[in-house]
C-alpha positions, 0 to 999 in steps of 0.5 A: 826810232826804228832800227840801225840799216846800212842806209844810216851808214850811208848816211853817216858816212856822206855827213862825215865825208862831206864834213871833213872835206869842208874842213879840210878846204876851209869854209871861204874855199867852199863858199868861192866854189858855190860862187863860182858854180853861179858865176859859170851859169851866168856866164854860159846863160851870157856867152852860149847865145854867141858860141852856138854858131861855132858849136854847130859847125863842129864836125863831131859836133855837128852829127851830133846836134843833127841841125837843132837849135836848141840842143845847140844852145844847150851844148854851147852852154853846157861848153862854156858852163864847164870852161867857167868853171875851170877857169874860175875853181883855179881863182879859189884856191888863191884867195883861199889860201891866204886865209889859210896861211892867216890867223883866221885859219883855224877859224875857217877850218871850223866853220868849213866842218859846219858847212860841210855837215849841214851840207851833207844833211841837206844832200840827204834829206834831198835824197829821201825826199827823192826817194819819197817823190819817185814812182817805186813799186808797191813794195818800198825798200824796207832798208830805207823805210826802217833807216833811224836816221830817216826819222831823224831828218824828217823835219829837214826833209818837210824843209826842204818839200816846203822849198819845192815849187809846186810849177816851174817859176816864171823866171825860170820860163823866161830864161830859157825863152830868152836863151832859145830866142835865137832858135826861134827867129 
């Protein structure tokens, strides 16, 4: 194991942060807000094909897109993405709120300091291998070469480049012709 440096702060400090967050939330609040990120991007990839026609007669807006198709879908999604979301993150807290006024409560404070620090592991190995992935000079930065947690998260790191698809996915593709179908025609 290499040596202590201020990137295995970082570390240790996102882990933390992202634990106690978790934990302050409960893990059911957390779980309704990854659904609810999902939901959004259902309903936008749904509504943006429909919303488009208003965006682009907005006059700010308008300027902006300069006439293209598909930045206007991008930013009707993108509006309604974010709309979703707001509206669907004031649901969460509802339902959340009466586990945590339940006998579950300690229960799901638990498994939300779980989840938020398997979280922030994640959110650090997809960081290293970022880091590792990106053109960098020839001189690499020795703080994050030498970082011990760096050895520590390798297997999650290798996890998490297995996970990587080596091409865009197929379904992927089609989504995004589906949602550019309108610019086409």
């Amino acid at each position: 194991m290499d040596q202590f440096t201020l990137v295995d702060a970082g570390v240790a400090g996102i882990v933390i942060i992202s634990a106690l967050l978790a934990y302050s939330r409960g893990f059911v609040r957390e779980i309704l807000s990854i659904a609810g990120w999902v939901a959004a991007a259902i309903v936008a990839f749904l509504v943006a094909p429909s919303v488009e026609p208003i965006i682009s007669e907005l006059p700010v807006i308008s300027d902006i897109i300069g006439g293209s198709c598909q930045i206007a879908i991008i930013a009707a999604f993108g509006i309604v993405f974010v709309l979703a979301l707001v509206v669907i993150s004031l649901f969460s807290p509802l339902i959340s709120s009466s586990v945590q006024k339940s006998a579950l409560s300690p229960i799901d404070s638990g498994l939300g300091l779980l989840f938020g620090a398997a979280r922030g592991l994640l959110l650090v190995a997809i960081a290293f291998v970022i880091y590792d992935q990106a053109p960098v000079s020839d001189s690499a930065v020795a703080m994050v070469d030498n970082a011990a947690s760096r050895d520590l998260l390798a297997a999650l790191k290798d996890w998490v480049i297995d996970l990587l698809p080596t091409e865009v996915p197929p379904q992927i593709v089609e989504s995004y012709d589906q949602l550019m179908g309108r610019c086409s025609s």
